[in-house]
VODRENTOR-140481 format. One line per field, with one value per atom (N, C-alpha, C): residue number from 1; residue in one letter; y, z, x. Coordinates in Angstrom, 1 decimal, decimal comma. Example, Ala and Ser with C-alpha at 12.3 -4.5 7.8 and 13.67 -1.06 7.14 Angstrom:
2
pos: 1;1;1;2;2;2
code: a;a;a;s;s;s
y: -5,7;-4,5;-3,3;-2,2;-1,1;0,0
z: 7,8;7,8;7,8;7,1;7,1;7,9
x: 13,2;12,3;13,2;12,8;13,7;12,9
This chain:
185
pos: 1;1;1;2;2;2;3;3;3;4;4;4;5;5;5;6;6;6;7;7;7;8;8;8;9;9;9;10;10;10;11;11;11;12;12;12;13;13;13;14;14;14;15;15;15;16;16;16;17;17;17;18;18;18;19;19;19;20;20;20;21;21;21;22;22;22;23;23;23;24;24;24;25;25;25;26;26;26;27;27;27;28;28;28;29;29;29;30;30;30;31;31;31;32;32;32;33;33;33;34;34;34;35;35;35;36;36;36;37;37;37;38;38;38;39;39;39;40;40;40;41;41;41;42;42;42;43;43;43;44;44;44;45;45;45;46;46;46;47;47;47;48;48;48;49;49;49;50;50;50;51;51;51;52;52;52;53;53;53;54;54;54;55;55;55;56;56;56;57;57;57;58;58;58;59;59;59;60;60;60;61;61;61;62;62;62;63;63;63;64;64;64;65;65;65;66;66;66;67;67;67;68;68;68;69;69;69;70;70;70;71;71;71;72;72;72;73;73;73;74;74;74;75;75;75;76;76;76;77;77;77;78;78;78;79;79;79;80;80;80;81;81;81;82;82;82;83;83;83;84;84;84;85;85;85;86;86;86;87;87;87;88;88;88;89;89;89;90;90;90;91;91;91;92;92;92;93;93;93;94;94;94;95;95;95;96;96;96;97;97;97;98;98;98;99;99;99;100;100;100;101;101;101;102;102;102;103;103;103;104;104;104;105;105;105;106;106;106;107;107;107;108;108;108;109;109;109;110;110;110;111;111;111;112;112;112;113;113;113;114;114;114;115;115;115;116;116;116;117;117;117;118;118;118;119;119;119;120;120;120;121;121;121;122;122;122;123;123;123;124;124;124;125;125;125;126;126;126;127;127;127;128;128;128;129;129;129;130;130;130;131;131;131;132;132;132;133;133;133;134;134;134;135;135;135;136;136;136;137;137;137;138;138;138;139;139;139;140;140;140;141;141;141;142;142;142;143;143;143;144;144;144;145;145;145;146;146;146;147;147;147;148;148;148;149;149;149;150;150;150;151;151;151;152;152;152;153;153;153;154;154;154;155;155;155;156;156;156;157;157;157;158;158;158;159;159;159;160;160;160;161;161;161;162;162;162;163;163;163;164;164;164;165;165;165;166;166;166;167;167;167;168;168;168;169;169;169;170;170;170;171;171;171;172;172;172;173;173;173;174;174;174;175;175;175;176;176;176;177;177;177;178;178;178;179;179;179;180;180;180;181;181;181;182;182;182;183;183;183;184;184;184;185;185;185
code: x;x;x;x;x;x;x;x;x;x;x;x;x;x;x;x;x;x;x;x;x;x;x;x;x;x;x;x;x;x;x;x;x;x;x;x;x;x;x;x;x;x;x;x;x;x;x;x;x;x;x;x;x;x;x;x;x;x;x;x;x;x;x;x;x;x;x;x;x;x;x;x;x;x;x;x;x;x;x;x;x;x;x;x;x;x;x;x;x;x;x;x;x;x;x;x;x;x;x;x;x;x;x;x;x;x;x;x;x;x;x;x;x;x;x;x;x;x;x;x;x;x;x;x;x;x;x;x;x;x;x;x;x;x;x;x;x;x;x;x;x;x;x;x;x;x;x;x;x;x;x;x;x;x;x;x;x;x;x;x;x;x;x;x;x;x;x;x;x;x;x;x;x;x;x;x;x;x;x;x;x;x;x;x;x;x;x;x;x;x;x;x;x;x;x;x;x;x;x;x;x;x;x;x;x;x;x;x;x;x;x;x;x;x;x;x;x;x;x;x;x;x;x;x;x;x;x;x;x;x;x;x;x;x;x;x;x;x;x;x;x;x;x;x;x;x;x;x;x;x;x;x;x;x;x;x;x;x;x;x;x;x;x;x;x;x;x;x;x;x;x;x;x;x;x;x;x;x;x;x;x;x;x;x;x;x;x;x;x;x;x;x;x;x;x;x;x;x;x;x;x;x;x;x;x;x;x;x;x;x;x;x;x;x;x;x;x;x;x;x;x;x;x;x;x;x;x;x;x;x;x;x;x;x;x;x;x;x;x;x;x;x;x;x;x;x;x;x;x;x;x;x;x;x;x;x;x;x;x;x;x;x;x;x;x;x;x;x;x;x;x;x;x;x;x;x;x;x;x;x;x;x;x;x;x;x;x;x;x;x;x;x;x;x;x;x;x;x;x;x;x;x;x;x;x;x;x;x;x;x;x;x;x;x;x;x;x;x;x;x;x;x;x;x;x;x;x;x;x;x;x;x;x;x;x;x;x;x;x;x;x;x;x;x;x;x;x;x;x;x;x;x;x;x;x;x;x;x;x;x;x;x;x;x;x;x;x;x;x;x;x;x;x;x;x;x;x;x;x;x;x;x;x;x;x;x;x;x;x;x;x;x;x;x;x;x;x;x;x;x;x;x;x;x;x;x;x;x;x;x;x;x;x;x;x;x;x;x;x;x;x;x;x;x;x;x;x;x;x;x;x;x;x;x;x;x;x;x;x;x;x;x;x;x;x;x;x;x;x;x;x;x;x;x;x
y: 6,9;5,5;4,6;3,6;3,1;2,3;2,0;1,3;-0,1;-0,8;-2,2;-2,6;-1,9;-2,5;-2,3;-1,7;-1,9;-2,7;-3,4;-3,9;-3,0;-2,1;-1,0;-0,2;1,4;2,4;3,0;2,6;3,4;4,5;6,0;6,7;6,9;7,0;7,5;9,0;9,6;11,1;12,0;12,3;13,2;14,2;15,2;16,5;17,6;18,5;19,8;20,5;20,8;21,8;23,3;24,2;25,3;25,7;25,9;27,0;27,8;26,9;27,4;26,6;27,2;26,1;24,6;24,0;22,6;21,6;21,4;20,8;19,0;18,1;16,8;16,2;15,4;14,3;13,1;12,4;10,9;9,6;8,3;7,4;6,8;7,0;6,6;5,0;4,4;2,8;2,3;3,5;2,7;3,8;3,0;4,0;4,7;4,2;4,6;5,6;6,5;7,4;8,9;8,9;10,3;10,3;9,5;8,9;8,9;8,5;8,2;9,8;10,6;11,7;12,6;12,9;13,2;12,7;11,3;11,1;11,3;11,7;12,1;13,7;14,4;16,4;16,3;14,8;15,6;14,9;14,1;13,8;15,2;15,8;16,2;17,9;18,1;19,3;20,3;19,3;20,1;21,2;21,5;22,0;22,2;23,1;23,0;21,6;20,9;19,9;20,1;19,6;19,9;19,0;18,2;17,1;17,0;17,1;16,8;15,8;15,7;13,8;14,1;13,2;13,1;13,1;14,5;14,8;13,3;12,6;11,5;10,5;10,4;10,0;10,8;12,4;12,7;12,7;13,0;13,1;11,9;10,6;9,3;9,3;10,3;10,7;12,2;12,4;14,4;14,8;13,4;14,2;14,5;14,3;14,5;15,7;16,3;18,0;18,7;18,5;18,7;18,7;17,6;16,8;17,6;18,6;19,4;18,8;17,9;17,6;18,3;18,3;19,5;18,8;19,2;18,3;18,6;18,1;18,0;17,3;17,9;16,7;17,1;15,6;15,6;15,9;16,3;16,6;17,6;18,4;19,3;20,9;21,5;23,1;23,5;23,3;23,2;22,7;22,4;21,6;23,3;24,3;25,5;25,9;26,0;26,4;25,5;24,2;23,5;23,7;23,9;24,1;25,8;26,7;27,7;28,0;27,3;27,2;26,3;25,7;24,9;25,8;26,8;27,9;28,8;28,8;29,9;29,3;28,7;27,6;27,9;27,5;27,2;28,9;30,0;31,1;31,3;30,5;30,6;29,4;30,2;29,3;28,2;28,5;27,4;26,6;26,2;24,9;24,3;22,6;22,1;21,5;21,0;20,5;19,1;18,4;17,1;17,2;16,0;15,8;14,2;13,8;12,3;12,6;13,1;13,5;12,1;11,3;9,9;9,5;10,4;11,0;9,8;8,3;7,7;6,5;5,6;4,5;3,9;3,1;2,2;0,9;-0,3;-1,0;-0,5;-0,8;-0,8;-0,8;-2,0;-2,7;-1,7;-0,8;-0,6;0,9;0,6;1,5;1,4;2,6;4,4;4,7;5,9;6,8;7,6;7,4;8,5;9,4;11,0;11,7;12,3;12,6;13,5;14,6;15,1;16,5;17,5;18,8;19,7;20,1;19,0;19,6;20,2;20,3;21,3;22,9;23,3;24,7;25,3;24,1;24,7;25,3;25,1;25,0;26,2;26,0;26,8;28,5;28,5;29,9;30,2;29,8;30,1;31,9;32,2;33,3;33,7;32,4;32,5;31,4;30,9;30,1;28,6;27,4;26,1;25,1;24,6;22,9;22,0;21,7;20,3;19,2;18,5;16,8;15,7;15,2;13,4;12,4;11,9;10,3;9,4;8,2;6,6;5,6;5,2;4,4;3,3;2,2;1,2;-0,6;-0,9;-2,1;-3,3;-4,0;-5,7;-6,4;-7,6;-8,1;-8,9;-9,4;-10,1;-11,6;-11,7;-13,1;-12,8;-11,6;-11,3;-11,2;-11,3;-11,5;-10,1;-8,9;-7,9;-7,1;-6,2;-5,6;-4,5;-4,0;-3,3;-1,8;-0,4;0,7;1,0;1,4;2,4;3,3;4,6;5,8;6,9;7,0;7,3;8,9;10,2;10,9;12,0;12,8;13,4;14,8;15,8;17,1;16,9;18,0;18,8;19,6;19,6;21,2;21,7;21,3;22,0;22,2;22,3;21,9;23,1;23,9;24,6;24,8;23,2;22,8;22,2;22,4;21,6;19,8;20,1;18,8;17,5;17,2;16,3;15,9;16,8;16,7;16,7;16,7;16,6;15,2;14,9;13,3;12,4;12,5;12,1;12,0;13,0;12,7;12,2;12,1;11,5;9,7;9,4;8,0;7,1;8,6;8,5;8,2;9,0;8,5;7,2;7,2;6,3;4,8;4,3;3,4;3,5;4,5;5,0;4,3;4,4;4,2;2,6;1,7;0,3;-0,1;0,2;-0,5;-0,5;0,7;0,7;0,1;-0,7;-1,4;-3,0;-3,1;-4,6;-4,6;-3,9;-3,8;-4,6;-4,6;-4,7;-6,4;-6,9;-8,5;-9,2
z: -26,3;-26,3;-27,0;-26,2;-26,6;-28,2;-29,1;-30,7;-30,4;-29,3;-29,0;-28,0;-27,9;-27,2;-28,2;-29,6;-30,2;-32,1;-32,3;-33,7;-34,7;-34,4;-35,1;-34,8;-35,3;-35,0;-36,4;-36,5;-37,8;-37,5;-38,0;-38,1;-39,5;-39,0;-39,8;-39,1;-40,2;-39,6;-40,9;-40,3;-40,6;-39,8;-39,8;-39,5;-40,3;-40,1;-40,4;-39,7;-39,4;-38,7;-38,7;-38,1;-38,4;-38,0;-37,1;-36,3;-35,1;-34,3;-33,1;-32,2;-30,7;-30,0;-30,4;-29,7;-29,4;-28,4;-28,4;-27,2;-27,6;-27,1;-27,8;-26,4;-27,0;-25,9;-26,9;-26,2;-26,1;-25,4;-26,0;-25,1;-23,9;-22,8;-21,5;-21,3;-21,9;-21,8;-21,3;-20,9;-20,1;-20,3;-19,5;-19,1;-20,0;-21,1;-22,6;-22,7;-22,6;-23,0;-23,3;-22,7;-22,2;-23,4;-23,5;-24,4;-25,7;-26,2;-27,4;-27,8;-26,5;-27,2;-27,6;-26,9;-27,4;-28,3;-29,1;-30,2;-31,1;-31,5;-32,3;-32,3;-31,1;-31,1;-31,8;-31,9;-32,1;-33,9;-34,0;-35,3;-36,0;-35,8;-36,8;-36,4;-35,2;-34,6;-34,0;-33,2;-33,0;-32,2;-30,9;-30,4;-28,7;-28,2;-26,5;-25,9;-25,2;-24,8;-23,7;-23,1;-21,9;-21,8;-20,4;-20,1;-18,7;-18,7;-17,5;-16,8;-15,9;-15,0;-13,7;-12,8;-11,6;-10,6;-9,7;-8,9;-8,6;-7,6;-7,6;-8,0;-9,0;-10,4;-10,5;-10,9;-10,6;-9,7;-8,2;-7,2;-7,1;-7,7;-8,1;-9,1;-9,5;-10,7;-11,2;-10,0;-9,9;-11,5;-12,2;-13,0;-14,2;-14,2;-15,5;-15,6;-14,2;-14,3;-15,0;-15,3;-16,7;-17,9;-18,0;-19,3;-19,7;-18,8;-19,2;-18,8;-17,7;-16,6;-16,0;-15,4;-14,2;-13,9;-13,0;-12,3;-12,0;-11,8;-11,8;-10,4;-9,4;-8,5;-8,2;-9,0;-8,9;-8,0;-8,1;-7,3;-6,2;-6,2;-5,5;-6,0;-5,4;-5,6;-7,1;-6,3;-7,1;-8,6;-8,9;-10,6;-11,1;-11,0;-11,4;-11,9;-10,7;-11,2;-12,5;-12,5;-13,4;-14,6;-14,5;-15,9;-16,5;-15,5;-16,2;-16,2;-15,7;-16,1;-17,8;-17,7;-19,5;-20,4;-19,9;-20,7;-20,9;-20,1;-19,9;-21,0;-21,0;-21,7;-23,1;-23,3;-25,1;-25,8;-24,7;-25,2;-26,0;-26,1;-27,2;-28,3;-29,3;-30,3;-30,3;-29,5;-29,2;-28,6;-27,8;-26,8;-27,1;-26,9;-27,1;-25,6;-24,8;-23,9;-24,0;-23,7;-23,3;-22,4;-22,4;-21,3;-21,6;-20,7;-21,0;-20,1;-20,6;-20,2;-19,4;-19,4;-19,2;-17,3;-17,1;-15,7;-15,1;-15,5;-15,3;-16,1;-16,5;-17,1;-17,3;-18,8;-18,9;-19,8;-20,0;-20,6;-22,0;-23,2;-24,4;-24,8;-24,1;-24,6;-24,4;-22,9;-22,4;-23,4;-23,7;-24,5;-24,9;-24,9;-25,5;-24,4;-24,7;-24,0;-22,8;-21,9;-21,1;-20,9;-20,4;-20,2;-19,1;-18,0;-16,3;-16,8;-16,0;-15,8;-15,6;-16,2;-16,1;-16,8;-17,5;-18,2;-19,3;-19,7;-21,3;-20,9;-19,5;-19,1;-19,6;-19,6;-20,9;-22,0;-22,8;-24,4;-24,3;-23,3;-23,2;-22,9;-22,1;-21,4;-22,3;-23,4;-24,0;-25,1;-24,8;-25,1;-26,8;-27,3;-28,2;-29,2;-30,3;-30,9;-30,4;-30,6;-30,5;-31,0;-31,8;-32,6;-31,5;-31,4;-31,0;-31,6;-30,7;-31,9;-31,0;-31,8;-30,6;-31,8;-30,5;-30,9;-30,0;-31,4;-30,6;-30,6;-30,0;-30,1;-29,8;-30,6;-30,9;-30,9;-30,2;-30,2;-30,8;-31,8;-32,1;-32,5;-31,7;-32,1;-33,2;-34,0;-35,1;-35,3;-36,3;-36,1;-35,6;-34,8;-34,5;-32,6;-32,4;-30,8;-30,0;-30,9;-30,8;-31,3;-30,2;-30,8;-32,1;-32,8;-33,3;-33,0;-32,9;-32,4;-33,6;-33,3;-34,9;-34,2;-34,6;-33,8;-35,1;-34,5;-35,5;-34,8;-35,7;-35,3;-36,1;-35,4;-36,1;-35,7;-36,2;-36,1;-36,3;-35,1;-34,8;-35,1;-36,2;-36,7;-35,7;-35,0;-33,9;-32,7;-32,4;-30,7;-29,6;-30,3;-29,6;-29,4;-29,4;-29,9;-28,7;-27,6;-26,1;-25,5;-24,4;-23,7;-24,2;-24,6;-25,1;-26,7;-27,4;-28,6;-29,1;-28,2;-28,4;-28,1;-26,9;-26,1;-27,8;-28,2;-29,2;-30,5;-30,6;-31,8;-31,7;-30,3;-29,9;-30,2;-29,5;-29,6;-31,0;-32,2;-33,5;-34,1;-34,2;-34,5;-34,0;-32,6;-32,5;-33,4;-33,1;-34,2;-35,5;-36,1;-37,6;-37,3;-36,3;-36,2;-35,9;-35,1;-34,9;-36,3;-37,1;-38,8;-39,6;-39,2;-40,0;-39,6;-38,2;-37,6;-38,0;-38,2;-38,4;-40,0;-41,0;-42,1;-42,2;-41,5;-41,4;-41,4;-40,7;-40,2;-41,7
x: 3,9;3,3;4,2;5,0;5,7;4,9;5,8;5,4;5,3;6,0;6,4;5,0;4,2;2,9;2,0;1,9;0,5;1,5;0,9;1,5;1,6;0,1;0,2;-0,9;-0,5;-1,6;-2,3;-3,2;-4,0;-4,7;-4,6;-5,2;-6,8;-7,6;-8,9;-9,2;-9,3;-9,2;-10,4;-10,9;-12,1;-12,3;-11,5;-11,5;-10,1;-10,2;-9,6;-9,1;-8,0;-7,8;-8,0;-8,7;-9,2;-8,5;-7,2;-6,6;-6,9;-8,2;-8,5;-7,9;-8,4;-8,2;-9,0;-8,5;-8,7;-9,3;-10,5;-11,1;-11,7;-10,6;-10,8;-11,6;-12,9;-13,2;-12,9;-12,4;-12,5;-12,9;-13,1;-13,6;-12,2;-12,9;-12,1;-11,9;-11,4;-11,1;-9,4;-8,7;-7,5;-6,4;-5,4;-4,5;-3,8;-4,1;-3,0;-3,6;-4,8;-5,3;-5,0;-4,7;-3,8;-2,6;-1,8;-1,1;-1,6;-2,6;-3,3;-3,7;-4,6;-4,7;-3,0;-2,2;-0,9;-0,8;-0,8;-0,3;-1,0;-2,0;-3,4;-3,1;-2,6;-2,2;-1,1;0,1;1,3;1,2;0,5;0,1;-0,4;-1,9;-2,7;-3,0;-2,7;-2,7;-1,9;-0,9;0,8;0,6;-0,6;-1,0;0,0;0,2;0,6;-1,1;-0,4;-1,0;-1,4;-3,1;-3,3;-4,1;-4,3;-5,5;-5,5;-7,0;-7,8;-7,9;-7,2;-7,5;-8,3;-8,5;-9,3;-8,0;-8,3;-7,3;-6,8;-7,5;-6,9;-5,7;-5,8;-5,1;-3,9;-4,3;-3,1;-2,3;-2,4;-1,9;-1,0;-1,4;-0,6;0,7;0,8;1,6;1,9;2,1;2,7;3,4;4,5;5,2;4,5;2,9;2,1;2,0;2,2;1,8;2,7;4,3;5,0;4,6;4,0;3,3;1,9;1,2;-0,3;-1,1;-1,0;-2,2;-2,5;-3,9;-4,2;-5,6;-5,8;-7,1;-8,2;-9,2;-10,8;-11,1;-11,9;-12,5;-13,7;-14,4;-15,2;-16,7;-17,7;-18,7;-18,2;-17,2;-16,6;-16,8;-16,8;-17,0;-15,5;-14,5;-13,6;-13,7;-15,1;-14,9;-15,0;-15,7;-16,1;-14,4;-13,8;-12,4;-11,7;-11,8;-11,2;-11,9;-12,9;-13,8;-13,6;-13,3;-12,7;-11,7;-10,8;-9,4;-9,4;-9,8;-10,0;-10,4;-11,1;-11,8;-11,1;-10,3;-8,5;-7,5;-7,3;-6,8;-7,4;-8,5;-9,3;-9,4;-9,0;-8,7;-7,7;-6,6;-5,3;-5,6;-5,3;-5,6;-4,1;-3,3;-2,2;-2,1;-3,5;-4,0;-4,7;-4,7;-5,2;-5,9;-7,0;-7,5;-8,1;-7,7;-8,6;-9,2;-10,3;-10,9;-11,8;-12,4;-13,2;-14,6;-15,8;-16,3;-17,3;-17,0;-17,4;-17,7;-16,3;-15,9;-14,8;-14,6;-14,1;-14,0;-12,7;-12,2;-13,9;-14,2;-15,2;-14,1;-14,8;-15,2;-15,2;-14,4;-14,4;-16,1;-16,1;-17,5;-18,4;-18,5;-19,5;-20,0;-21,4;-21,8;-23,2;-24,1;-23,5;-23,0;-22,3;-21,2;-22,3;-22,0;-23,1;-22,0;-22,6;-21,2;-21,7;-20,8;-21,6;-22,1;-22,7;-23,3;-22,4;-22,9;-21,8;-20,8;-20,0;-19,2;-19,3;-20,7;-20,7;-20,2;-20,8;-20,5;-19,3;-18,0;-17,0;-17,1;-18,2;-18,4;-19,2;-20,3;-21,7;-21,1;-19,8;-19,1;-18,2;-18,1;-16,9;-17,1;-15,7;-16,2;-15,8;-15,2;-14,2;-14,4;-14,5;-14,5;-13,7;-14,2;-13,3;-13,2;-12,8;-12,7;-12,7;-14,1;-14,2;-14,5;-13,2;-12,7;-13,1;-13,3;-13,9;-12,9;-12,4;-11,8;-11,9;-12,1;-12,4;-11,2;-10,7;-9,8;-10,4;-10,4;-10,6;-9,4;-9,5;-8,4;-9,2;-8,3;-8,2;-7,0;-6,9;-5,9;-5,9;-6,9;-6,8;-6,4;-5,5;-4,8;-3,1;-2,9;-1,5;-1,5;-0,3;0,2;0,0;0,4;0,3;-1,0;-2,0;-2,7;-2,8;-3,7;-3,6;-4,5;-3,9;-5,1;-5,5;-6,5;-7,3;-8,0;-7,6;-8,0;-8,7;-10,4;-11,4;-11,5;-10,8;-10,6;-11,8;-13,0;-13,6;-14,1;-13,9;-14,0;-15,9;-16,1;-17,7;-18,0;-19,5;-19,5;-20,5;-20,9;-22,0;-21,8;-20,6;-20,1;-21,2;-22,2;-22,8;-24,1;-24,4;-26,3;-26,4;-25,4;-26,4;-25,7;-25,4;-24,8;-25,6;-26,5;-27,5;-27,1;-26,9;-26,5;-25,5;-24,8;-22,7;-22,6;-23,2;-23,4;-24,1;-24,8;-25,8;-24,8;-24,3;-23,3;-21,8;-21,7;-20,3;-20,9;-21,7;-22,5;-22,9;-23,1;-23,6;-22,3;-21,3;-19,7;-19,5;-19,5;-18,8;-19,2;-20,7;-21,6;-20,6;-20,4;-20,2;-18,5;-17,7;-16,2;-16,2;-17,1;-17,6;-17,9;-18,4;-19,1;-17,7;-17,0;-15,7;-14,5;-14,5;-13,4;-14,4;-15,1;-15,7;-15,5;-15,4;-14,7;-13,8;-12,7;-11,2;-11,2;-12,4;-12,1;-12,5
């Protein structure tokens, strides 16, 4: 992520690294994404990097598959594979996985987070321990030309209480990461 497009990046970090794998969601608000989580792994985690996009998307941009993309499509038989391939994956404690469970690009604004159906089967199948981390990246430009990111980075102590209540605490953070960016003004 190029430095010359944000003024600056602040990290807020409230997690720990335990040494497991790594399964980060984040909020889906734009193309830097993908980008933002890499710089959040190579910050605080230093993990082999992996992220989930919509075949689509990829297929737009083949050279990401170097980079630890691999794909999902949607409402397709094929998500079973992609979801246990991630679970292939969160088996080494040397991976890290993204994903945006949101299923596509929103609106900063738009909020609470709904998240599709299905994807907890990752978490729910796992056979192995996983640190899951949620980050919010947050943009304001302030009184400067250039924006500023702030990336509200928070480790889960329950990642195994149910698709409902991961969604619920991803939504509860985020509230908690919004009170602390309105601080700043």
């Amino acid at each position: 992520m190029p430095a010359l497009d944000f003024r600056q990046v602040n990290y807020h970090v409230h997690v720990e690294d335990r040494g497991w794998p790594v399964l980060m969601i984040g909020n889906h608000f734009s193309w830097w994404d993908g980008f933002i989580a890499l710089r959040i792994n190579m910050k605080l985690f230093r993990r082999k990097f992996h992220i989930m996009m919509l075949e689509e998307q990829l297929r737009e941009r083949m050279f990401l598959n170097k980079a630890g993309a691999y794909s999902i499509r949607k409402s397709h038989r094929s998500m079973v594979e992609s979801f246990a391939y991630t679970r292939e994956l969160l088996s080494d404690p040397g991976n890290m996985a993204v994903m945006y469970p949101q299923g596509a690009i929103h609106s900063l604004y738009d909020h609470p987070f709904v998240f599709e159906k299905g994807w907890y089967n990752i978490i729910r199948k796992l056979e192995t321990p996983v640190q899951l981390v949620f980050y919010h990246a947050l943009v304001d430009y302030y009184a400067h030309r250039k924006p500023t990111l702030n990336l509200y980075v928070y480790g889960v102590e329950d990642e195994r209480a149910g698709a409902e209540a991961v969604e619920r605490t991803f939504n509860e953070l985020f509230r908690q990461s919004l009170e602390i960016q309105r601080s700043y003004l």
